[in-house]
C-alpha positions in Angstrom: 0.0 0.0 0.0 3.0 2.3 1.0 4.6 1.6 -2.6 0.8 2.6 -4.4 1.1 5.7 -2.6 4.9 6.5 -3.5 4.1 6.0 -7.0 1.0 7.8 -7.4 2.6 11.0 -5.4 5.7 10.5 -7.5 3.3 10.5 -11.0 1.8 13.6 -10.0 4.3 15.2 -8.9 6.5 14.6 -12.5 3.2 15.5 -14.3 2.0 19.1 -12.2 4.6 21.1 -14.3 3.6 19.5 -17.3 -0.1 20.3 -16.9 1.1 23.5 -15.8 2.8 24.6 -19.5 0.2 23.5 -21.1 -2.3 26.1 -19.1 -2.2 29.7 -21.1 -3.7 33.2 -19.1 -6.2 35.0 -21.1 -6.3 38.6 -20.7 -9.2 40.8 -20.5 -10.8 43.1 -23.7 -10.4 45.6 -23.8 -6.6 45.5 -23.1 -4.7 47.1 -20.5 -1.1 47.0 -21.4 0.6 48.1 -18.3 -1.1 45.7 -16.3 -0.2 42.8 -18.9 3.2 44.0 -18.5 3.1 43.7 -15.0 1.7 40.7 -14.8 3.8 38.7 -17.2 7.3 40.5 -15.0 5.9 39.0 -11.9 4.9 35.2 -13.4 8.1 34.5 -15.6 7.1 31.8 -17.9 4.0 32.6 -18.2 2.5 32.0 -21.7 -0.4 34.3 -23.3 -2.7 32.4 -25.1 -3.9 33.9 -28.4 -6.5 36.5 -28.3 -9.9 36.3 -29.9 -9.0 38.3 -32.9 -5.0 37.8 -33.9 -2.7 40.9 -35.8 -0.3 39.2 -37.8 0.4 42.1 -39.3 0.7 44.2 -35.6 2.6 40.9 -34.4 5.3 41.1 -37.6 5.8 44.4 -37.2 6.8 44.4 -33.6 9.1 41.1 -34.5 10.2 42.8 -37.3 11.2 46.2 -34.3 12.7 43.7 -32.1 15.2 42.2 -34.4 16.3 45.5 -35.7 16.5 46.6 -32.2 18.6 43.8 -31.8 21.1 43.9 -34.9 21.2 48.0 -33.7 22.7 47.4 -30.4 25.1 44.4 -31.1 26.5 47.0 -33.5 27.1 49.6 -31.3 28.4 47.0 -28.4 30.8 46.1 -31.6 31.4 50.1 -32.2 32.1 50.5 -28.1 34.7 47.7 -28.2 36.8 48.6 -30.8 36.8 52.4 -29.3 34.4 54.0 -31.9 31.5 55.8 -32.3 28.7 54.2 -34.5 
């Protein structure tokens, strides 16, 4: 009987984190960015499920921000280290 409980707490215990991805939070309409924000800084790992009514468009342009944002600062960090000024 002591083994049947081991194992079943063991089980659940390997599959809570799993269950636990899978779960998404929903966000209320209409949006309220800063408090999305916050809420996302506090619960790292946190994933947003989709909302009723997707942007690609919105969503490739802010991928599209972010990776020239990106490519932007590794060149200045490259400019900084060889003592120049991008």
């Amino acid at each position: 009987m002591k083994r049947l409980a081991f194992l079943s707490f063991t089980i659940a215990t390997l599959i809570a984190p799993i269950q636990a991805q899978a779960e998404c939070v929903r966000f209320p309409q209409p949006p309220n960015p800063n408090a999305e924000l916050r809420y996302l800084l506090s619960h790292p790992g946190a994933v947003v499920c989709p909302g009723p009514r997707p942007n690609p468009g919105g969503q490739r342009a802010v991928l599209d921000q972010i990776s020239r944002d990106r490519v932007n600062n590794t060149a200045t960090q490259i400019c900084a280290m060889r003592g120049q000024r991008c």
